[in-house]
C-alpha positions in Angstrom: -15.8 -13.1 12.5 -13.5 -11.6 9.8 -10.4 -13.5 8.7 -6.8 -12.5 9.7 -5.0 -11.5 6.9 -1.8 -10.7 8.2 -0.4 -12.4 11.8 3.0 -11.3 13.0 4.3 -13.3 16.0 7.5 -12.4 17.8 8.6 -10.7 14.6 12.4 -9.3 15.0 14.5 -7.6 12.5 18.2 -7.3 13.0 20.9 -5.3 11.3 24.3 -6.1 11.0 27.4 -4.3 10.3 30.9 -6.2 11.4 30.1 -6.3 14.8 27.3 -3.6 15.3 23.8 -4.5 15.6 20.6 -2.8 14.9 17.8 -3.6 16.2 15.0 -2.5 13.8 11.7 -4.2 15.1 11.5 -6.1 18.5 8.9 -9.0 19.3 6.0 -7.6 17.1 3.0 -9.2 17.6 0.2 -7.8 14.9 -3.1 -8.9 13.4 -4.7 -7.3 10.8 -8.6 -8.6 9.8 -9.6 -8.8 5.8 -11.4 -4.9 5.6 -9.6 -3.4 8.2 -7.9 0.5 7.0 -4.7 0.5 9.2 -2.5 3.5 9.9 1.2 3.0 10.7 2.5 5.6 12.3 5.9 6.5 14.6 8.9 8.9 14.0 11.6 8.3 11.5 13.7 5.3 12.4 10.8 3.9 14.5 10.8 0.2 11.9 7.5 1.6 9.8 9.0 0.7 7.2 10.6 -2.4 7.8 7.3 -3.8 9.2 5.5 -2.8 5.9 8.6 -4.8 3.8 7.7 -8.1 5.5 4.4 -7.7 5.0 5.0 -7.3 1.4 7.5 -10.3 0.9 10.4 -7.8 0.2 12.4 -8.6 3.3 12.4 -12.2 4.5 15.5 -11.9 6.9 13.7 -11.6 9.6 12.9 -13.7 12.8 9.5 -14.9 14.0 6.3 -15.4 12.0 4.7 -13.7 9.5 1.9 -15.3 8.1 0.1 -12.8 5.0 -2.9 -14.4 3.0 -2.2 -17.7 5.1 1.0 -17.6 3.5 4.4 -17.7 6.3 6.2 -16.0 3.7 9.5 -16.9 5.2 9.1 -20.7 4.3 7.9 -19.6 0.6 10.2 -20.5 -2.1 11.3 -17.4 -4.9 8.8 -18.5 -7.0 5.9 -18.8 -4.9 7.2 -15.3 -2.8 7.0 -13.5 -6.3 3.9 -15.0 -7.6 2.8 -14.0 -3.6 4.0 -10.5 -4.2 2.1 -10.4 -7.8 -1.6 -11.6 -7.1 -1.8 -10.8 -3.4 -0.3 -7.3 -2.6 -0.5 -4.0 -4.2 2.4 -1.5 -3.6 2.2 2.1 -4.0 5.2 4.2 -2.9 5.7 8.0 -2.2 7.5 8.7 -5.2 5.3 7.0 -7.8 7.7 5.0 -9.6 6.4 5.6 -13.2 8.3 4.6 -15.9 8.0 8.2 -18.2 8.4 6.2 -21.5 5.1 4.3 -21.0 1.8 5.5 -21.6 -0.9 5.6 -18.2 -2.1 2.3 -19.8 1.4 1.0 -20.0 2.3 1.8 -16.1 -0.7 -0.3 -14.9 -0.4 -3.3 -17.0 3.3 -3.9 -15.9 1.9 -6.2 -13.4 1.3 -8.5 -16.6 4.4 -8.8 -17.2 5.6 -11.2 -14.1 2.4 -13.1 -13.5 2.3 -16.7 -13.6 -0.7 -16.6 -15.6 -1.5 -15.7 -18.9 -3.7 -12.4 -18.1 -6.2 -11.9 -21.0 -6.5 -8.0 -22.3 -4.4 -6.2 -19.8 -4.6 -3.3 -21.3 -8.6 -4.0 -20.8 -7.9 -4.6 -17.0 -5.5 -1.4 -17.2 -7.8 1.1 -18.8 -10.6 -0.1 -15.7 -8.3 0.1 -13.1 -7.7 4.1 -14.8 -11.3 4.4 -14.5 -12.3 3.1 -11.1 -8.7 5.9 -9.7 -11.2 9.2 -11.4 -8.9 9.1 -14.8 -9.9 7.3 -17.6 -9.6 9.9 -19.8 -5.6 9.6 -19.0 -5.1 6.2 -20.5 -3.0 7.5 -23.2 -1.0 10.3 -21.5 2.8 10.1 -20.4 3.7 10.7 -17.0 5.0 13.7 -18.0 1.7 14.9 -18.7 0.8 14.5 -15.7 0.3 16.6 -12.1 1.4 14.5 -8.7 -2.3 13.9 -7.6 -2.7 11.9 -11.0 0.7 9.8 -11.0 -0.4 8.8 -7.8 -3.5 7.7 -8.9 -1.7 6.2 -11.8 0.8 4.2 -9.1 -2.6 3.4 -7.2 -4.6 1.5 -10.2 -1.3 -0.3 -11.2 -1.3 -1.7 -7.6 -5.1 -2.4 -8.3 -4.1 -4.1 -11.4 -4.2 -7.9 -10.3 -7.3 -7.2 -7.9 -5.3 -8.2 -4.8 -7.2 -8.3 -1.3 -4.1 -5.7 -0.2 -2.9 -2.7 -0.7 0.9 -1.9 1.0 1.3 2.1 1.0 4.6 3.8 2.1 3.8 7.3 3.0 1.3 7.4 -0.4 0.3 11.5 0.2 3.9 13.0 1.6 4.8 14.2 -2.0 1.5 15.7 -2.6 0.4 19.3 -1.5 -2.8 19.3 0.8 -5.6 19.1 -1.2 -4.3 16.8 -3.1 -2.9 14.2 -0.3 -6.7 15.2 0.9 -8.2 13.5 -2.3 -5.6 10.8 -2.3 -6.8 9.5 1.4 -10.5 9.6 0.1 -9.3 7.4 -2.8 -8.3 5.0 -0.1 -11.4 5.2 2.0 -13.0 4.1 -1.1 -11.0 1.6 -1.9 -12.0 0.0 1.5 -15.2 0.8 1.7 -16.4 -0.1 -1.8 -14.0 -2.3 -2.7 -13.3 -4.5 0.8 -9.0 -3.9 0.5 -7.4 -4.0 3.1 -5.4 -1.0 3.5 -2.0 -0.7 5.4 -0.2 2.5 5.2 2.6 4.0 6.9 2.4 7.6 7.5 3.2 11.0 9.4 0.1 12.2 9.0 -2.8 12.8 11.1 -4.8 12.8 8.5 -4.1 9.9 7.1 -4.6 8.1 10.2 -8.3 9.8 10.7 -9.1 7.8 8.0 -8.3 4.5 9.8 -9.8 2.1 10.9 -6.5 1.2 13.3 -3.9 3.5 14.3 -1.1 1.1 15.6 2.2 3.5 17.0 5.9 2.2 16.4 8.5 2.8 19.0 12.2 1.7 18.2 10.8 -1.1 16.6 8.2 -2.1 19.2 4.2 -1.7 18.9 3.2 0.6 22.0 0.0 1.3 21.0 -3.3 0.3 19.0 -5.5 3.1 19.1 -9.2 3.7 17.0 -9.1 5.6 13.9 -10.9 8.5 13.3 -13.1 6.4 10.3 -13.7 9.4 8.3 -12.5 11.9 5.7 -11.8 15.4 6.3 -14.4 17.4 4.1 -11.6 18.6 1.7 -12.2 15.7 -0.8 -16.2 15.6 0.1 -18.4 16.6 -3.4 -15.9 16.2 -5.8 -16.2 13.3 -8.2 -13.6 11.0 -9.4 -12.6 12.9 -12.2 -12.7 16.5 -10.4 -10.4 15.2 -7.6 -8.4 13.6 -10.3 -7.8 17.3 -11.8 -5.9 18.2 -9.0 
């Protein structure tokens, strides 16, 4: 049977302001397998969000369990949370979050700079991590250089850089036009399929979520749902290769 990466039990999240309380997630129970592609989906508001924070060791005030990597990340001192954060999550984000001063090269191997072990050639691990995202050829480049497809993908091998079994993704294709979220998507199908990540991204779209493996539905802070994925890509990325997608 595959291994449970991530266990929530009775997870709560609370809010406060003076005397007004905001209840962002409510008794969430999840389990997510090592492989599984999981789609987080429910409107604005719904605690997407918030659930994918815990998960990543970002927001520990929090009620309930939440055990990542065999980790309860609540009980996890700063030290271990951050070395936690560093070898077994990836994080890409909608906006990127490049720093434009930095080559490509540069972006990736940030992760270097906050691990608890010495890392030997980062910019060796760097320029792979270019290579398995379609653009190698970019190692170099600015961000400024750059179209939105390829920061992502960019954002996407520095999350890649420390090899970790997870990958965290907080709407990942809703500053990208459609082809281009397209290609994205089949980035992360490959990831998972090739590469055995497990894949947790919160998203409004249906595309995203054909993708999946797991479509689990948020509902002021409660899971209503767990439904099948549609385990597929749409044909828009299908017969491009890495580096034609990555022109986009």
């Amino acid at each position: 049977m595959p291994e449970s990466l991530i266990q929530f039990q009775g997870v709560n999240k609370v809010y406060r302001s003076g005397r007004v309380e905001t209840h962002v997630l409510r008794d969430v129970d999840l389990e997510v397998e090592q492989g599984q592609f999981v789609a987080i989906v429910g409107t604005s508001g719904s605690g997407k969000s918030t659930l994918l924070n815990i998960v990543g060791g970002l927001d520990r005030d929090y009620s309930g369990k939440a055990l990542v990597a065999r980790e309860d990340l609540a009980q996890l001192s700063d030290a271990r949370l951050s070395h936690f954060r560093n070898e077994k999550v990836g994080f890409v984000f909608q906006y990127f979050n490049l720093l434009d001063h930095l080559s490509c090269a540069e972006n990736v191997a940030l992760p270097a700079m906050f691990a608890a072990r010495h890392m030997t050639d980062p910019r060796e691990r760097a320029v792979s991590a270019l290579k398995r995202v379609g653009i190698g050829e970019k190692v170099n480049d600015l961000p400024a250089n750059l179209s939105g497809g390829q920061k992502q993908r960019v954002a996407i091998a520095r999350a890649l850089f420390s090899a970790p079994p997870l990958l965290l993704c907080d709407e990942p294709t809703g500053n990208l036009d459609s082809r281009t979220g397209q290609q994205i998507i089949e980035l992360f199908a490959s990831l998972n399929r090739e590469d055995g990540i497990t894949m947790v991204i919160v998203t409004h779209e249906a595309r995203v979520s054909g993708a999946a493996h797991r479509v689990v539905r948020l509902e002021d802070g409660r899971v209503v749902d767990h439904e099948a994925g549609g385990v597929g890509v749409d044909a828009g990325g299908e017969g491009l290769s890495p580096a034609e997608s990555a022109e986009e």
